[in-house]
Structure formats: structure tokens, C-alpha cells
VEXKOLLUM-529983 format. One record per atom (N, C-alpha, C): residue number from 1; residue in one letter; atom name; x, y, z. Coordinates in steps of 0.2 Angstrom, whole numbers. Atoms other than C-alpha are relative to their C-alpha. Layout:
! VEXKOLLUM-529983
pos | code | site | east | north | up
NUM | A | CA | X | Y | Z
...
! end
This chain:
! VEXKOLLUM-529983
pos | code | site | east | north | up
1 | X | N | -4 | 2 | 5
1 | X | CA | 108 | 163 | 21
1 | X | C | -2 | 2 | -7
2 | X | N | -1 | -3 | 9
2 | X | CA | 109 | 172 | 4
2 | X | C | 4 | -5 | -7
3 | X | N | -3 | 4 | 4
3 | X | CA | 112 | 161 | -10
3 | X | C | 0 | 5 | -7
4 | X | N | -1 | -2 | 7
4 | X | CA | 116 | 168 | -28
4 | X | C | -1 | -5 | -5
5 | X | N | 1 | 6 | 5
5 | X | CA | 108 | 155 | -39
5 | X | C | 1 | 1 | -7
6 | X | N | -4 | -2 | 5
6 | X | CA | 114 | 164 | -54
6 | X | C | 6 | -3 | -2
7 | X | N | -4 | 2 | -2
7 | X | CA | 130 | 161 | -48
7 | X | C | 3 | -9 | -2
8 | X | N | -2 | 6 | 0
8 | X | CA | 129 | 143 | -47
8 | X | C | 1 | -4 | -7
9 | X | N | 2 | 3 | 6
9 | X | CA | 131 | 130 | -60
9 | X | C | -7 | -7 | 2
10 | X | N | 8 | 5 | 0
10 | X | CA | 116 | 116 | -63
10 | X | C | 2 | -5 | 4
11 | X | N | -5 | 5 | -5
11 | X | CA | 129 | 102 | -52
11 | X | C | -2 | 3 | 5
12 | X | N | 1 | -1 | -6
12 | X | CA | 128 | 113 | -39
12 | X | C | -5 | 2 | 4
13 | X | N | 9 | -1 | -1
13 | X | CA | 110 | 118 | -39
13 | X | C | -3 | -9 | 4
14 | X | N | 3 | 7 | -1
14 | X | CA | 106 | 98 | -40
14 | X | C | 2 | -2 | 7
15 | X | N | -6 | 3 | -7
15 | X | CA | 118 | 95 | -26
15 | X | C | -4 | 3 | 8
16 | X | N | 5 | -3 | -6
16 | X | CA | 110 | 109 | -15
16 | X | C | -7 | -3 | 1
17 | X | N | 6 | 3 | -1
17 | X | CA | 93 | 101 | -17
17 | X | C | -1 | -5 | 3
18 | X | N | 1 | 7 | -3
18 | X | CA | 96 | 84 | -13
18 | X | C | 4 | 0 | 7
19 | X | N | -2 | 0 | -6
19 | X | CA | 107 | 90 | 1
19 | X | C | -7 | 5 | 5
20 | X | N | 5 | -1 | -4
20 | X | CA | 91 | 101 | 7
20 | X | C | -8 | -5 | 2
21 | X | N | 1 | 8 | 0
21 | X | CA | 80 | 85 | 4
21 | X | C | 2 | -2 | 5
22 | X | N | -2 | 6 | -4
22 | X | CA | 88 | 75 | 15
22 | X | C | 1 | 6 | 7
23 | X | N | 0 | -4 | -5
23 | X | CA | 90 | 90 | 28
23 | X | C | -9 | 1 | 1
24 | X | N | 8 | -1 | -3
24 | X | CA | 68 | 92 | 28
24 | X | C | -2 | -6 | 2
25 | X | N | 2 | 8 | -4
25 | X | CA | 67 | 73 | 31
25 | X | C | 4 | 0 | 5
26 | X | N | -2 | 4 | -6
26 | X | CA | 78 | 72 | 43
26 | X | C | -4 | 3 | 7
27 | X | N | 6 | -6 | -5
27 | X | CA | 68 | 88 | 53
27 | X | C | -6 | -4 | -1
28 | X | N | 7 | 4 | -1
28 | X | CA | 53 | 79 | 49
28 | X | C | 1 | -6 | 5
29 | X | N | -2 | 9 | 0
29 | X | CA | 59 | 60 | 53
29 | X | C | 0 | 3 | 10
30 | X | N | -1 | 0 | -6
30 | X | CA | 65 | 70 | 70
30 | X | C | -4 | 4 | 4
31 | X | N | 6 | -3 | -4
31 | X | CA | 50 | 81 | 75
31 | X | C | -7 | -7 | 1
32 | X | N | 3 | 5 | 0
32 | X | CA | 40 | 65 | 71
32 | X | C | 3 | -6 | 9
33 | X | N | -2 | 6 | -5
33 | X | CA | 50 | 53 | 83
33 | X | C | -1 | 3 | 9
34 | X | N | -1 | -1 | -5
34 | X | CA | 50 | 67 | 98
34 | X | C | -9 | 1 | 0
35 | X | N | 7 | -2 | -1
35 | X | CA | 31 | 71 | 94
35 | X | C | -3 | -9 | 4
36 | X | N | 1 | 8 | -2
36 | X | CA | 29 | 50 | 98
36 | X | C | 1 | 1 | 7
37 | X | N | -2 | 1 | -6
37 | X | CA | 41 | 50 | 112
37 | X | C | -5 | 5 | 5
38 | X | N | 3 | -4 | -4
38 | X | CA | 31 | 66 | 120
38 | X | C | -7 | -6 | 1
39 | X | N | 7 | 4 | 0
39 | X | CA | 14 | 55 | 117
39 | X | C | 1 | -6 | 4
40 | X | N | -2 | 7 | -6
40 | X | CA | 22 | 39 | 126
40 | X | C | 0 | 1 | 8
41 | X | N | -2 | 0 | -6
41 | X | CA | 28 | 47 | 141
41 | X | C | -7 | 4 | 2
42 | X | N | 5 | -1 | -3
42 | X | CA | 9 | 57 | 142
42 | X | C | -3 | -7 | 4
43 | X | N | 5 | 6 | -2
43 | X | CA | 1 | 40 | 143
43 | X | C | 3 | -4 | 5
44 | X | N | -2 | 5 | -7
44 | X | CA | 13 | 30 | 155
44 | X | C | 0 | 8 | 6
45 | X | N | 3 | -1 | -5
45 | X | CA | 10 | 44 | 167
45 | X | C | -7 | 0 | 2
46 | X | N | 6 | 4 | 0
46 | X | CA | -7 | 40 | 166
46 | X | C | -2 | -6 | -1
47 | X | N | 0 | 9 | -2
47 | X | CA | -3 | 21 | 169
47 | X | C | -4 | -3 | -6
48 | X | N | 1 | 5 | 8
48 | X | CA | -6 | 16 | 150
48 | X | C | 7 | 0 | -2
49 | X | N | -5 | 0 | 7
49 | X | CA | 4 | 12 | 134
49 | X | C | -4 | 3 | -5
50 | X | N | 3 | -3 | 2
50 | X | CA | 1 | 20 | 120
50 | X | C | -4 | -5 | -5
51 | X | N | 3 | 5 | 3
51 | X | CA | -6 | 4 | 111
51 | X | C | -7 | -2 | 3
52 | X | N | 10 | 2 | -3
52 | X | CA | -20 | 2 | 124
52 | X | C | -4 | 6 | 1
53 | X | N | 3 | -3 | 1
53 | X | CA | -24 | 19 | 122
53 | X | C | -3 | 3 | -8
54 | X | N | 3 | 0 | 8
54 | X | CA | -26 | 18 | 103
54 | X | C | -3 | -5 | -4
55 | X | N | 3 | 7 | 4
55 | X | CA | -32 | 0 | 100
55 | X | C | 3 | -4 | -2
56 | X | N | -3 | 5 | 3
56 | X | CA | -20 | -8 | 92
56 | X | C | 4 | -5 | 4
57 | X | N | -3 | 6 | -2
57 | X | CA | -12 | -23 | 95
57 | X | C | 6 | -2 | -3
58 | X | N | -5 | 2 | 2
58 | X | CA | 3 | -31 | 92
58 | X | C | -1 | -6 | -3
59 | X | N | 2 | 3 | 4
59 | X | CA | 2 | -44 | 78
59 | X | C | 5 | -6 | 2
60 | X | N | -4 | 6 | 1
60 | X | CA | 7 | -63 | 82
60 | X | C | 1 | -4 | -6
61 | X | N | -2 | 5 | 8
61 | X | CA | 15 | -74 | 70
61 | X | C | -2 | -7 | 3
62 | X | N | -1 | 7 | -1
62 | X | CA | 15 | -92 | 68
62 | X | C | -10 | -2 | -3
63 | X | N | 6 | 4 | 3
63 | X | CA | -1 | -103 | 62
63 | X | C | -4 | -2 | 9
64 | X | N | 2 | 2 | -5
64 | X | CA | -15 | -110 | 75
64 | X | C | -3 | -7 | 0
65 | X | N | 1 | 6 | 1
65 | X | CA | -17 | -127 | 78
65 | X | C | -7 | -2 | 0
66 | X | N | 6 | 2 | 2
66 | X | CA | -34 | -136 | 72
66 | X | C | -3 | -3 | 6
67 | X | N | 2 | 4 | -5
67 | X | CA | -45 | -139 | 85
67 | X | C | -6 | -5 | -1
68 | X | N | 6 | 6 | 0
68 | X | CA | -60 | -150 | 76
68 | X | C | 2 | -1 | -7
69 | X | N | 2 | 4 | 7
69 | X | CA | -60 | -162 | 61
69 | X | C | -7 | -2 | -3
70 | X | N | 7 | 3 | 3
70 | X | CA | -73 | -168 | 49
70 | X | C | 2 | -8 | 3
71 | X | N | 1 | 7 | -2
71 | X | CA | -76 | -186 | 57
71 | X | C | 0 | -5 | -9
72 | X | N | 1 | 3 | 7
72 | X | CA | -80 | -192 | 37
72 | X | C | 8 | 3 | -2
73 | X | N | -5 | 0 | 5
73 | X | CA | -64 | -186 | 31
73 | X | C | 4 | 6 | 7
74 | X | N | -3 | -2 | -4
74 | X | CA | -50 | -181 | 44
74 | X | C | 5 | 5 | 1
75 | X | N | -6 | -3 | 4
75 | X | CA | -38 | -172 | 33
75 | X | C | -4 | 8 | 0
76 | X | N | 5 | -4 | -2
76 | X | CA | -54 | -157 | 35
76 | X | C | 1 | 2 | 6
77 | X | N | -2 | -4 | -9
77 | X | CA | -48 | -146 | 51
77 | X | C | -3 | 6 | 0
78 | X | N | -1 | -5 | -2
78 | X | CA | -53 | -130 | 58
78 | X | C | 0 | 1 | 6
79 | X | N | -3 | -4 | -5
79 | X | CA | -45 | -119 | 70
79 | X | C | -5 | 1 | 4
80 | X | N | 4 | -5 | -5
80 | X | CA | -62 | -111 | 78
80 | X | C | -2 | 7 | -1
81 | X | N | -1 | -9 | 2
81 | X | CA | -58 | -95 | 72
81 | X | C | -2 | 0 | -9
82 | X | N | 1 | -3 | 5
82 | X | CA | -65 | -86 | 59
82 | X | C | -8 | -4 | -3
83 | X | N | 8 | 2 | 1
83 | X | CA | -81 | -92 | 47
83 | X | C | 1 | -7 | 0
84 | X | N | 0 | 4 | 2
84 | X | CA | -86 | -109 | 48
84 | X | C | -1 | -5 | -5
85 | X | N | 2 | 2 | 4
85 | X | CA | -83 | -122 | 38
85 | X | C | -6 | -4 | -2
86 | X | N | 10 | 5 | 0
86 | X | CA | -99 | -131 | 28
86 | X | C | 1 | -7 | 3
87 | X | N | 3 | 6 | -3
87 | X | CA | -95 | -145 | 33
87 | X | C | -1 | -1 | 8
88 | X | N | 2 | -1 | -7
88 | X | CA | -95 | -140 | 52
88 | X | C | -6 | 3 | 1
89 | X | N | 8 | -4 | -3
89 | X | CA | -112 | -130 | 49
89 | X | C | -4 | -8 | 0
90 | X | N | 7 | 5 | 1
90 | X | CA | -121 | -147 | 39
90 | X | C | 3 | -5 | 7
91 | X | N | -1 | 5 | -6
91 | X | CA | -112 | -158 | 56
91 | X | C | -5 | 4 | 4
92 | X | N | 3 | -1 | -5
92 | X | CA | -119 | -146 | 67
92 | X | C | -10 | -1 | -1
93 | X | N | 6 | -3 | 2
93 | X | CA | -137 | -143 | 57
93 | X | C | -3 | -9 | 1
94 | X | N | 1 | 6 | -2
94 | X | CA | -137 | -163 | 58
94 | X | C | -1 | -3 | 6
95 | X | N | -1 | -1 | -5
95 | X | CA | -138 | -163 | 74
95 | X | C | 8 | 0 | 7
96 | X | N | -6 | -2 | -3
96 | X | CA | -120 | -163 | 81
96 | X | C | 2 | 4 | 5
97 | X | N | -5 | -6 | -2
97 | X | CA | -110 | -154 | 94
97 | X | C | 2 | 2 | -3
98 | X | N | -7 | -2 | 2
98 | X | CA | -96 | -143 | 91
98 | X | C | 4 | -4 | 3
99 | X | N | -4 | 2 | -2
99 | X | CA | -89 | -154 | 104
99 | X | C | 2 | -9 | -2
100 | X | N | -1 | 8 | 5
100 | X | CA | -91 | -172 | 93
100 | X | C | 6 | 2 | -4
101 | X | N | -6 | -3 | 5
101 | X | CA | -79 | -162 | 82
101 | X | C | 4 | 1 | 2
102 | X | N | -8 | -2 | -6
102 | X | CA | -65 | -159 | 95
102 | X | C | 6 | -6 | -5
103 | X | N | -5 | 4 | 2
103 | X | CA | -50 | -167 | 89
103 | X | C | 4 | -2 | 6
! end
């Protein structure tokens, strides 16, 4: 395709750009999606997904219910997960369970 950009005015120039723009995303956006699809249909031949061959995980929503309280003050909950709180370490270093603290 020969274009004569001489020829053109600056409207049609801008015009052509943003219509070529949107023609290199759409090649890209669609070499991309078949490069995936080719990558998925590797892996379920090989009796995977592609998530348990790359690690990731799929991210749950929602909050976790509190499975111990501070016995001194009730309103003091954690989950289990993640660091402990201080007052779950000075219960435990007190001599405590973790399982005094169950809710």
C-alpha cells in the first residue's frame, strides 16, 4: 500500500494513525489471546491447568472468621492466619495454649 502523505491533509494523517493504532492493538490483543489459548490446550494435554503449572492461584474474597479471642478483653480476635497478635504471644509466653484461646 503506497500512501502519498504529501497528498494528505493533517485530519487525515491524525485519522490514519489512530485508525493504525487501533489496528496494531487489535494484532497484538489477538496474537496474545491465541499465544494463551495455544499455552492452555499444551497443558490440559499434559493433565494440568495452566494455573497449577505457573503457581498462581485464584484469589478468594470475603473476610475469615476469628477463631481465638483475648479471654481479658473479647472484642480482641484473630483469625490464625498471618503474625501474631501480642497479646496471643504474652498468653502463650504466660503459659497458655493456643487452644485456651479457641473461641
Amino acid at each position: 500500500m503506497n500512501t502519498d502523505f504529501d497528498k494528505m491533509s493533517l485530519k487525515e494523517m491524525r485519522d490514519l494513525r489512530v485508525r493504525l493504532d487501533r489496528a496494531i492493538n487489535s494484532y497484538e490483543d489477538r496474537k496474545r489471546r491465541e499465544a494463551l489459548n495455544a499455552i492452555e490446550e499444551a497443558a490440559r494435554e499434559h493433565g494440568f491447568n495452566l494455573s497449577e503449572l505457573t503457581g498462581t492461584k485464584t484469589r478468594r474474597s470475603g473476610t475469615v472468621a476469628p477463631k481465638y479471642a483475648n479471654p481479658e478483653d473479647p472484642t480482641m480476635t484473630w483469625t490464625g492466619r498471618g503474625r501474631q497478635p501480642k497479646w496471643v504471644k504474652e498468653s502463650l509466653d504466660s503459659g497458655k495454649q493456643l487452644e485456651d484461646l479457641a473461641i
